[in-house]
C-alpha positions in Angstrom: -1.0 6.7 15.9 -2.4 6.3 12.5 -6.1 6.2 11.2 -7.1 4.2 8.4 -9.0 6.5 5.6 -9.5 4.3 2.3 -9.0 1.0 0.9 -9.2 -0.6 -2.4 -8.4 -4.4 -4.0 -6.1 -4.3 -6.9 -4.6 -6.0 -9.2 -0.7 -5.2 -10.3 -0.3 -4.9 -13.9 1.0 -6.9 -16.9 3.9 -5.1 -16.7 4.3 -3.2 -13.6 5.2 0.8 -13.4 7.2 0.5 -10.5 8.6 -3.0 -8.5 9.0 -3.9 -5.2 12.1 -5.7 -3.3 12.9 -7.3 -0.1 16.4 -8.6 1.2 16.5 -12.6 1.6 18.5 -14.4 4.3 19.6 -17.0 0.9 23.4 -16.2 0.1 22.4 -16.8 -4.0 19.6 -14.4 -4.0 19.7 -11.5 -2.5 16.8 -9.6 -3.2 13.0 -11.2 -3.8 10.1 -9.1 -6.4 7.5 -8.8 -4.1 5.3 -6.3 -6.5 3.0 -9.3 -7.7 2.1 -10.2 -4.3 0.5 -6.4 -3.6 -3.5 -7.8 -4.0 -4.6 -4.3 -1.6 -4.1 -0.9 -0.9 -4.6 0.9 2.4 -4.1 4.7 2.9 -3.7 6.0 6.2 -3.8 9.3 7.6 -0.3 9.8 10.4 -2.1 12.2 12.0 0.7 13.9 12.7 0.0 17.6 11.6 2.0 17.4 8.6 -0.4 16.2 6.4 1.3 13.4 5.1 0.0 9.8 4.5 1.3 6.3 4.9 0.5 3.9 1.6 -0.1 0.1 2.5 0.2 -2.5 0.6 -1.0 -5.5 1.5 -1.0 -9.4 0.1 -4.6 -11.4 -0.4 -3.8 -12.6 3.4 -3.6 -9.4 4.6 0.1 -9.0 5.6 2.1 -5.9 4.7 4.1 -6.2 1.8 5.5 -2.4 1.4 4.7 0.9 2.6 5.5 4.1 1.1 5.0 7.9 2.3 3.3 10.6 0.6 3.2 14.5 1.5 -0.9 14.2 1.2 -3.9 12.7 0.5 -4.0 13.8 -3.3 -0.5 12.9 -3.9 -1.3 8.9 -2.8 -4.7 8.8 -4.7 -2.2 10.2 -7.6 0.6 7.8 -7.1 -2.0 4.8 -7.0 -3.5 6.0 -10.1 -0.2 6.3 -12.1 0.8 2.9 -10.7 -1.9 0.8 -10.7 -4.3 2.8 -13.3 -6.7 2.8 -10.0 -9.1 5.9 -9.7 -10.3 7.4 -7.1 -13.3 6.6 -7.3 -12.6 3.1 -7.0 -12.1 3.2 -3.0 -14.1 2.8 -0.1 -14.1 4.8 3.0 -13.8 3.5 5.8 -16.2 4.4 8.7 -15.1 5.5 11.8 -13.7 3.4 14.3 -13.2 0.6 11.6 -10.1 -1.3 11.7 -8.1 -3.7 9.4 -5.5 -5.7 11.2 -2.4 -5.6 9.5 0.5 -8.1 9.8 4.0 -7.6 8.7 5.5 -10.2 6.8 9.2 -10.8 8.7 
């Protein structure tokens, strides 16, 4: 189980750092860029012992676009930063017991 820590809105650059692609069903396109779509940015904690954390992102509806994992808190907030030129100090906390329902786009 995984606990939401942070969230943040963003917007994906001119000309993005790093691009995102899914696999299509069409036989003339196989892959789709999905990187503009990315509107917000979930951290989560896997609560797993090891520290790591699971980085959401999420289109303006909501639904998961792509997740990566990161060995720790510091190494997200860093891989945001270099990405999407987000600070940290541009998130908000969640409180506890808050939760964002997140759907996965198939």
């Amino acid at each position: 189980m995984s606990k939401q820590v942070t969230w943040a809105s963003v917007r994906v650059p001119e000309i993005p750092r790093v691009r995102f692609f899914v696999r299509t069903a069409d036989p003339n396109v196989f892959f789709k860029d999905v990187t503009n779509k990315v509107a917000k940015l979930i951290i989560e904690d896997l609560e797993d012992d090891t520290g790591y954390c699971a980085l959401l992102r999420l289109d303006a509806e909501g639904k998961l676009v792509w997740r990566t994992k990161h060995p720790s808190l510091e190494e997200t907030m860093w891989h945001v930063e270099f990405e999407y030129g987000l600070p940290e100090e541009n998130w908000v906390t969640f409180a506890p017991n808050d939760a964002v329902d997140i759907e996965k786009d198939d």
